[in-house]
C-alpha positions in Angstrom: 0.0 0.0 0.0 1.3 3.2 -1.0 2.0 6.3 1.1 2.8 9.6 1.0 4.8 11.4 3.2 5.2 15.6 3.5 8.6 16.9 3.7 9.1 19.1 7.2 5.8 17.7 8.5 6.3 15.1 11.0 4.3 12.0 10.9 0.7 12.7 13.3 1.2 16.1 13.5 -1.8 18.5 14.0 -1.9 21.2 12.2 -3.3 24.4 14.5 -2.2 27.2 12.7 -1.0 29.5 9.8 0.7 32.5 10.2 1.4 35.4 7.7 2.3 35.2 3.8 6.5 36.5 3.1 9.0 36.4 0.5 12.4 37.9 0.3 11.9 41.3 -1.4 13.5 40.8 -4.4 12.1 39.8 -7.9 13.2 36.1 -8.3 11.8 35.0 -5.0 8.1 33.8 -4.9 5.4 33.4 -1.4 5.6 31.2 1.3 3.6 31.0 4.5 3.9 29.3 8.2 2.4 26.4 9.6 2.4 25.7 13.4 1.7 21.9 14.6 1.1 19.8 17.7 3.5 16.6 17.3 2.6 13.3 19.0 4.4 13.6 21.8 2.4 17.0 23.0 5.8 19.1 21.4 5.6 21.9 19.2 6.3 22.4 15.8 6.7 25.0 13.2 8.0 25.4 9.9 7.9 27.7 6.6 6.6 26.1 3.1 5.9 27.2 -0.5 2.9 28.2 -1.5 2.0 25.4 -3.3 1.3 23.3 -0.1 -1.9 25.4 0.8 -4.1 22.8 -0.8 -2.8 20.4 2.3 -3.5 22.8 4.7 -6.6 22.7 6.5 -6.7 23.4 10.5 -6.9 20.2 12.4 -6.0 18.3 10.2 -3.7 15.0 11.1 -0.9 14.4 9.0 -1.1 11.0 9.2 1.3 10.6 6.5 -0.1 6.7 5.2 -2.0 6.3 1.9 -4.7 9.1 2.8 -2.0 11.5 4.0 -4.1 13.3 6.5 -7.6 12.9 8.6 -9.4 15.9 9.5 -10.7 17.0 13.4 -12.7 19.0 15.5 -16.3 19.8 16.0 -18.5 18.7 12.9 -21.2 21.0 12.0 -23.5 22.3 9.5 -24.3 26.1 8.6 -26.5 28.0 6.3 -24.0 31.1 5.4 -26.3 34.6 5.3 -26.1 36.8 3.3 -22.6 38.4 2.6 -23.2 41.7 3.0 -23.6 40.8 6.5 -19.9 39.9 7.0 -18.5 41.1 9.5 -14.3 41.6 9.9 -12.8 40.3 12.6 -9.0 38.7 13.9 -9.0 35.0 14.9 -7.6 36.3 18.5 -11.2 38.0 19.0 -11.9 33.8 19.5 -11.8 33.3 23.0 -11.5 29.8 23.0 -8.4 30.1 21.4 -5.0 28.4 23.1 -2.7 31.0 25.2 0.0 29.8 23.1 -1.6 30.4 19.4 -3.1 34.1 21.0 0.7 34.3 21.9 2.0 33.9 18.4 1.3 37.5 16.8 0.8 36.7 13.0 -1.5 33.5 13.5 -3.5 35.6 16.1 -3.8 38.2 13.5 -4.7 36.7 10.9 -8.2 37.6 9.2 -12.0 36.3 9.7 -15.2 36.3 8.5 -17.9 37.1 11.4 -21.5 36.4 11.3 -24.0 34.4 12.9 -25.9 31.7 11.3 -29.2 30.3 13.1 -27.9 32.1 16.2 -23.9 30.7 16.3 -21.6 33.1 16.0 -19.5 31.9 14.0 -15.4 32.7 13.3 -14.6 31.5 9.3 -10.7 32.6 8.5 -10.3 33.9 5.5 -7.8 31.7 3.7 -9.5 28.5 4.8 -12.9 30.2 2.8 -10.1 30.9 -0.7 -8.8 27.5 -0.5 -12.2 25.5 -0.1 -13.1 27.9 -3.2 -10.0 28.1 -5.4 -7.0 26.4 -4.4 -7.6 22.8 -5.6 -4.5 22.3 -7.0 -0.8 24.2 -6.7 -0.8 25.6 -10.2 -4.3 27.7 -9.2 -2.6 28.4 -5.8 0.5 30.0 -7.6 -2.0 32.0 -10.2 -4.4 33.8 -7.3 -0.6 35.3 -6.1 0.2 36.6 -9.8 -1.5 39.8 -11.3 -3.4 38.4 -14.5 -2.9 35.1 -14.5 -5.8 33.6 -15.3 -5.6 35.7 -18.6 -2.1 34.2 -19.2 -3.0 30.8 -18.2 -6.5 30.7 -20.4 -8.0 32.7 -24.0 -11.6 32.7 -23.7 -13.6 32.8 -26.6 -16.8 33.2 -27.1 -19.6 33.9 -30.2 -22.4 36.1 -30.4 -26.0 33.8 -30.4 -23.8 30.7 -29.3 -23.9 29.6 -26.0 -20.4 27.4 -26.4 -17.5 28.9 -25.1 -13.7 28.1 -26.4 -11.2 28.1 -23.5 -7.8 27.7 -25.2 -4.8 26.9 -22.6 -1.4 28.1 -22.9 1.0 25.6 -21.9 4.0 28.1 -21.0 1.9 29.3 -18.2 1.3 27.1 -15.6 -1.8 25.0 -16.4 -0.7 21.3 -16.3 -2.3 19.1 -19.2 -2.8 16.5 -16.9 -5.7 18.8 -15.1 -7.3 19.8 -18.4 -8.0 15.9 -19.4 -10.0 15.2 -16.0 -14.0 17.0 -16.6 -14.3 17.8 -13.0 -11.0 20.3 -13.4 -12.7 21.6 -17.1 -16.6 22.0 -15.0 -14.1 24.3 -12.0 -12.1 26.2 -14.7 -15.7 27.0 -16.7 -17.3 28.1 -13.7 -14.1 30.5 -12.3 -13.7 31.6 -15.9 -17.2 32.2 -16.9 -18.8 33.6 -14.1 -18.1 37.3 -13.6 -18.5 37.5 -9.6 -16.6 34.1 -9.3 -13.7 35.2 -11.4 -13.6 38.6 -9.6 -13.2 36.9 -6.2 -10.7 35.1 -7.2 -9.1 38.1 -8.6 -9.3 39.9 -5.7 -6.5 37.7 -3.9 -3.8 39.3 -6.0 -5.7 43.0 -5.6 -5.6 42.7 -1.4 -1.8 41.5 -1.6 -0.5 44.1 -3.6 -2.7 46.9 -1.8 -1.9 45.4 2.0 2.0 43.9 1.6 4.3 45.4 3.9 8.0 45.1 3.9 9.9 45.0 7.2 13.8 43.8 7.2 14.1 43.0 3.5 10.9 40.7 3.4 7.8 41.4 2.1 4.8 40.4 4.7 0.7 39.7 4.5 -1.8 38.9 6.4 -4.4 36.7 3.9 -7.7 38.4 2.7 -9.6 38.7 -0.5 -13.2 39.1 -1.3 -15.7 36.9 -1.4 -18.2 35.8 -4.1 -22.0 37.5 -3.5 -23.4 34.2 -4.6 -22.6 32.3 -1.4 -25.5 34.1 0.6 -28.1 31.3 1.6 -25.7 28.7 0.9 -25.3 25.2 2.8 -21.7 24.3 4.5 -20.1 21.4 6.4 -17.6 22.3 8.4 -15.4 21.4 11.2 -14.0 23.8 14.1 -13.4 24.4 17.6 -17.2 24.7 19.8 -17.7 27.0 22.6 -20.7 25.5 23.7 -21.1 28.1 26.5 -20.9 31.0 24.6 -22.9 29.1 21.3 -19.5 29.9 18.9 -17.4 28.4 16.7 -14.2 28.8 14.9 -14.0 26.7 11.9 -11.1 24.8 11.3 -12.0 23.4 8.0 -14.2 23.5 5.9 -15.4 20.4 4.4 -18.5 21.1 1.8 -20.3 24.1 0.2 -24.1 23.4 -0.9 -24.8 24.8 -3.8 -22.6 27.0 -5.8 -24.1 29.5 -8.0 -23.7 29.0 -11.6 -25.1 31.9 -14.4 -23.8 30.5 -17.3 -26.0 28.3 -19.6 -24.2 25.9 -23.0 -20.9 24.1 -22.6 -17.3 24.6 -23.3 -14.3 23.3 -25.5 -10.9 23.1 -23.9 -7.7 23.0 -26.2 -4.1 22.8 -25.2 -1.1 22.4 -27.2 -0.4 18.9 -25.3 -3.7 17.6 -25.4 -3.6 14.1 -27.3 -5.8 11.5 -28.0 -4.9 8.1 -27.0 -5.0 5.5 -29.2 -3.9 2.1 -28.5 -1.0 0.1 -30.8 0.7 -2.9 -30.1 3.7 -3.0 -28.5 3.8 0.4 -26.9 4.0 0.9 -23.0 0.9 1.6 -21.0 0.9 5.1 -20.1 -1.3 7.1 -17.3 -1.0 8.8 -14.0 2.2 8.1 -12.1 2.9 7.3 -8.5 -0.4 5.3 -8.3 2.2 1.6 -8.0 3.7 0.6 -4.5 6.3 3.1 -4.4 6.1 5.6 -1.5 5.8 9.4 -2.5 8.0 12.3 -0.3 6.3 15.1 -1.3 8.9 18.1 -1.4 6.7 21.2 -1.5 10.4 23.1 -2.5 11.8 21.0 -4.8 11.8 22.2 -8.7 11.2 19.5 -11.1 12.1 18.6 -15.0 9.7 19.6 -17.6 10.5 16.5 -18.9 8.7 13.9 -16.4 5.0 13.2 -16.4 3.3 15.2 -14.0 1.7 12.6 -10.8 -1.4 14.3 -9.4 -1.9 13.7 -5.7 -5.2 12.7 -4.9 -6.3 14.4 -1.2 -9.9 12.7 -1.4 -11.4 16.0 -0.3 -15.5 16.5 -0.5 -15.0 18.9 -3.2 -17.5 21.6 -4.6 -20.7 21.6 -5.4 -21.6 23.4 -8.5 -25.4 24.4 -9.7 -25.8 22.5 -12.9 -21.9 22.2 -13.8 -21.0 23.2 -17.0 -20.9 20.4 -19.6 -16.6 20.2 -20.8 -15.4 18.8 -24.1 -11.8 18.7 -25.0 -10.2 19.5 -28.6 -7.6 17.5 -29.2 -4.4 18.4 -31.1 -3.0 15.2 -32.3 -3.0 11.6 -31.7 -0.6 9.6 -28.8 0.5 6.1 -28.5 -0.7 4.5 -25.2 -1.1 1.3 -26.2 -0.3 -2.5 -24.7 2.7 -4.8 -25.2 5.2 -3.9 -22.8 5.0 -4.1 -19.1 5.2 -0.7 -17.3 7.6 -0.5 -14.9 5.5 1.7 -12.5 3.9 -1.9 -11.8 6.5 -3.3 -10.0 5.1 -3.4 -5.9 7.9 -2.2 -4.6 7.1 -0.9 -1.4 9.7 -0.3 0.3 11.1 2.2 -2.2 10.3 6.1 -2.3 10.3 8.8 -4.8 10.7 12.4 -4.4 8.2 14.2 -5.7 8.2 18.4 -6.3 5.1 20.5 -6.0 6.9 23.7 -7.6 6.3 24.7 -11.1 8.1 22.6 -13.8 10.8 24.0 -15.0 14.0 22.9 -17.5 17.0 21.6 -15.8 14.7 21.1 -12.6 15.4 17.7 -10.7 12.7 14.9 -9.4 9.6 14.0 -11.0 6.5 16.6 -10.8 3.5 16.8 -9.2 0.5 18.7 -8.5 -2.2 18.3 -5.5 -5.6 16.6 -6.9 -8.4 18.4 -4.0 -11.2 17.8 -6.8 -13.2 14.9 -6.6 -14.9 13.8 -9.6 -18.8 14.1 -9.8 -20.7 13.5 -12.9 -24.3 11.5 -13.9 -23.3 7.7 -12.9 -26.0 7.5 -10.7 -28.5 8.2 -14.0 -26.7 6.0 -16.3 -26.1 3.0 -13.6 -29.0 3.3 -11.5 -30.2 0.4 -14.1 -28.1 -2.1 -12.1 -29.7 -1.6 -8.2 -33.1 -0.9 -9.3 -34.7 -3.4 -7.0 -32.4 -2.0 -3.8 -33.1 1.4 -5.0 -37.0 0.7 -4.8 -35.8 -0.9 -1.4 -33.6 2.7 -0.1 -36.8 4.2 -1.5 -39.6 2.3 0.8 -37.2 3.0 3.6 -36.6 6.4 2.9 -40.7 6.5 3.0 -40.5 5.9 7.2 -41.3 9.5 9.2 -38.2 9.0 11.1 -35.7 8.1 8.7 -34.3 11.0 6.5 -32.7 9.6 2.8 -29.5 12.2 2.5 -28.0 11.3 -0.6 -27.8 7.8 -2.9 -25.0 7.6 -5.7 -24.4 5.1 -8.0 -20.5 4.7 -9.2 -18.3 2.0 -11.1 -16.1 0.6 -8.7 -12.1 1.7 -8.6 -9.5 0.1 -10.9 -7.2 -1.4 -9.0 -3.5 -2.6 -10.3 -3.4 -6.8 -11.3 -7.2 -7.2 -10.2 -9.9 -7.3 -13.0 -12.8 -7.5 -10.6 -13.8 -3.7 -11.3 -15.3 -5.3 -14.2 -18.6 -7.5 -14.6 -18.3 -11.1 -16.3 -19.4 -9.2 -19.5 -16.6 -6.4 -19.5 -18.7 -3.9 -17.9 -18.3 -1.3 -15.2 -19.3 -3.2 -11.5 -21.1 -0.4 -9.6 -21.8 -0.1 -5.6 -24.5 1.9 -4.6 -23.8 4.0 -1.1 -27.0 5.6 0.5 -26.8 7.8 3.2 -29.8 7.7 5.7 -30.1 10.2 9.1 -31.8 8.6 12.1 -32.6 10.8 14.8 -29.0 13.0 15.0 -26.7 10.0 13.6 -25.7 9.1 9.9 -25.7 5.8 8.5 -24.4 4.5 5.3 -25.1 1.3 3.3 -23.2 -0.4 0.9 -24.0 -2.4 -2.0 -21.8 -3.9 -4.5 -23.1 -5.5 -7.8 -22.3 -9.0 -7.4 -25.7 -10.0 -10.5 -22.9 -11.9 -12.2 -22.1 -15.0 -10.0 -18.6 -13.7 -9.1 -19.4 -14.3 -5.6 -22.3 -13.6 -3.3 -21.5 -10.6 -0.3 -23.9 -9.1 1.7 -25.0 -5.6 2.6 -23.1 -3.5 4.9 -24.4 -0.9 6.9 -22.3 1.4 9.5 -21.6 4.3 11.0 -18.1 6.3 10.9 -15.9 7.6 13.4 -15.4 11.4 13.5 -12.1 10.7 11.7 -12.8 9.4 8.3 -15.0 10.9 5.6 -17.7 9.1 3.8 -15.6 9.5 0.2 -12.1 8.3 2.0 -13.3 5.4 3.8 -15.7 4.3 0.9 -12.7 4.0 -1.8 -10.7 2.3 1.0 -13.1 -0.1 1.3 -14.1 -0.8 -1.9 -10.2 -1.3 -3.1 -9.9 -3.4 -0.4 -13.0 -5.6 -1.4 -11.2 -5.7 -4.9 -7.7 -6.9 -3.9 -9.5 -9.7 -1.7 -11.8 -10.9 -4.2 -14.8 -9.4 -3.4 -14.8 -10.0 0.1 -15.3 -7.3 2.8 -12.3 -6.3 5.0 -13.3 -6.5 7.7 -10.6 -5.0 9.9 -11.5 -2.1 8.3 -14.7 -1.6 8.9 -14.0 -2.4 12.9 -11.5 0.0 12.9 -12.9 2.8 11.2 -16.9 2.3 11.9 -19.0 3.1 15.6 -21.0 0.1 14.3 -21.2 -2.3 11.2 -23.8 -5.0 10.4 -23.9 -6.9 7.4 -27.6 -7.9 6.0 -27.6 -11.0 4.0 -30.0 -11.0 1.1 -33.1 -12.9 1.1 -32.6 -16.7 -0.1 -36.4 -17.1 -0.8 -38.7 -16.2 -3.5 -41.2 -15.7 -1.3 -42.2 -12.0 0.4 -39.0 -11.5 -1.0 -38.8 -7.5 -1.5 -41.0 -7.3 2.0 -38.3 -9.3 3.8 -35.8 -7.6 2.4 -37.0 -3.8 3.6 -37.6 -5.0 7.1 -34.1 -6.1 7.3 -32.6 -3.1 5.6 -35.1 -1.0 8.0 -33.8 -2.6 11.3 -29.7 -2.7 10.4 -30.4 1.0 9.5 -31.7 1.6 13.3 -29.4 -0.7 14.7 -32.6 -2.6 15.8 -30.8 -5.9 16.6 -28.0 -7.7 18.2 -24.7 -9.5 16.8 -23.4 -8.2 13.6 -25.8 -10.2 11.0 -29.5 -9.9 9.6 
């Protein structure tokens, strides 16, 4: 199993704050910022990085440092933002409940907030969290919000009068990594920052507060975070988690982890181009290509290391919640050529070797750099498998639906996905060369969540049951779920279940019903008392 380690952040350290923004002042040198952890052993830690490595950094967060590379904490709550205008400034040492020692340290007490009260919590939101839930997804839009113009370097928009398409042609020589541009869920983000006027103007406005606010004190430039943010977020939906006063009814949020439903004002689709944008077509004999550092070797991620243009860039995937955008705009890409990625030849990023490690660099690419490159992935992809799969549950889904029918039980979400690839293991696949799907409903029950999982299993592979749990605080639905289902892959589509009693409060497994008789009633009444916990022992 593969993990990733951060250069200069020790392995379960916490991360409780970020101080000020600096650079040398002199032309060639570029922004960092400070980070401030809690080690293991109760010590204190602190250290400067590039700017890239904002996408990591989230308060609270564990750097675990395994395959997942970090697990978020604190409070977990949900907010309805109102309306912006009614945004109030404020420093995070105006939080009370904040430690003697972080009040003590001048730049991370001053740096700024967002103050309002939602359904009567006040509530503390620091700035830079709010700009990298919203923009920073990745280090190359990290390094653009820091650069006057630069998303009119990095993109040519074109557009036609009584057409609602919209042509965004990439430049490579500027920072926007081909590798981002072939995934839609990057071409849907860079539509809607690029399209929408009060989007693209927030974003803009990072740049505008820097270069209006900077202050230069013994040959470094210095900046407290702030920008302006988008109108459209008034009324919206987040999940977030904090530090709760309880006594006082406030809370400082430490990260945030989803925002329900971003505005969206433009209507058609868009064509993305880029100079090294290729179709693949396969031919025999030529080695498999794709995303690096996905074998068994370990990534060290060095957030100041330069790497060689001439490396494939390995995106790091930080299984985030990611954005949710109102009716994402529909992507197509324009290719300019054709590229060999076909079979023939083992590829040698194969080989398990776990016990090896690569050094990675976050930086911009650049020639003569050294080490491979690689960007932070903070996007996860969400399109329409649920429509176009739904076909294969629709028995269990009239089964979620019944259930979903019961006063006390509240259905929260039900998605439909193919399963992961995973290296050697053909199981992803269905006996006829189709996509196998798991279905993951997401039920509320008086205050607690419960999930269950089904996997497609209509093709005699082998029979599993249901499982239905509830997670510890530490895990998100998304990271647990692709943990588990890789799992269930490299085992031949049996559960792991050290997993699940490791990472869930509870977990039951509901066997499906063997007769043909009352069959679908049978079926709901079990479903409907694993999803209350209604029973003893770990089987229905």
């Amino acid at each position: 199993m593969q993990k990733k380690l951060i250069k200069k952040i020790p392995v379960n350290a916490r991360l409780v704050g970020l101080g000020n923004q600096f650079r040398r002042d002199v032309p060639s040198d570029f922004w960092h910022f400070s980070a401030y952890f809690n080690k293991e052993d109760g010590t204190s830690h602190s250290d400067n990085f590039d700017l890239e490595a904002m996408c990591l950094m989230g308060l609270g967060r564990t750097f675990t440092q395994n395959e997942h590379l970090f697990t978020s904490g604190g409070y977990r709550k949900a907010l309805k933002l109102p309306p912006v205008e009614q945004w109030q400034e404020a420093r995070l040492s105006s939080f009370q409940r904040l430690s003697k020692k972080l009040s003590g340290t001048k730049e991370v007490a001053n740096q700024r907030c967002f103050l309002f009260r939602s359904d009567g919590l006040k509530v503390w939101l620091p700035k830079l969290e709010l700009a990298r839930k919203l923009f920073f997804h990745a280090g190359f839009l990290v390094r653009a919000a820091y650069q006057p113009n630069a998303l009119d370097l990095m993109f040519n928009v074109k557009s036609w009068e009584f057409d609602t398409t919209y042509l965004i042609e990439t430049l490579d020589a500027n920072g926007a990594p081909v590798e981002f541009i072939r995934q839609p869920v990057y071409r849907s983000f860079l539509s809607w920052l690029l399209l929408n006027k009060d989007i693209r103007q927030s974003f803009n406005s990072i740049w505008q507060c820097l270069n209006q606010e900077q202050f230069i004190a013994n040959g470094y430039c210095r900046w407290a975070f702030n920008f302006i943010p988008p109108a459209g977020l008034s009324g919206l939906d987040m999940d977030v988690h904090g530090v709760f006063n309880e006594e006082k009814n406030e809370l400082l949020v430490w990260e945030i982890n989803s925002i329900k439903v971003l505005p969206n004002t433009v209507l058609g689709e868009t064509l993305f181009s880029h100079p090294k944008l290729k179709n693949h077509v396969r031919t025999p004999g030529s080695k498999g290509g794709g995303f690096g550092g996905q074998g068994g070797e370990n990534l060290l991620i060095d957030t100041e290391l330069e790497p060689s243009t001439d490396t494939t860039k390995i995106l790091l995937d930080l299984l985030s919640e990611g954005l949710q955008i109102n009716h994402p705009i529909q992507t197509k890409v324009k290719y300019a050529g054709e590229r060999s990625s076909g079979y023939g030849k083992p590829n040698q990023d194969d080989d398990d070797s776990s016990n090896t490690q690569q050094v990675v660099g976050t930086k911009d690419d650049v020639e003569g750099g050294q080490g491979k490159a690689a960007d932070f992935d903070a996007l996860q992809e969400s399109d329409n498998d649920t429509e176009r799969f739904k076909d294969r549950f629709k028995v269990f889904i009239d089964l979620i639906k019944q259930l979903a029918n019961e006063p006390d039980l509240e259905l929260i979400s039900l998605v439909v996905k193919p399963l992961p690839e995973v290296k050697r293991c053909h199981l992803h696949l269905m006996a006829d060369g189709t996509e196998r799907c798991y279905l993951l409903a997401k039920f509320v029950v008086g205050e607690q969540v419960r999930y269950v999982l089904e996997v497609d299993t209509s093709d005699n592979k082998r029979q599993i049951s249901t499982r239905i749990f509830s997670l510890r605080d530490e895990f998100f639905e998304n990271e647990f779920v692709k943990l588990a289902l890789g799992l269930l892959l490299k085992r031949s589509l049996s559960w792991p279940t050290n997993v699940f009693d490791k990472h869930c409060l509870k977990v039951f497994r509901v066997k499906h019903p063997s007769s043909k008789e009352h069959y679908f009633g049978r079926w709901v009444k079990r479903l409907n008392h694993g999803v209350r916990f209604l029973f003893t022992g770990s089987e229905l």
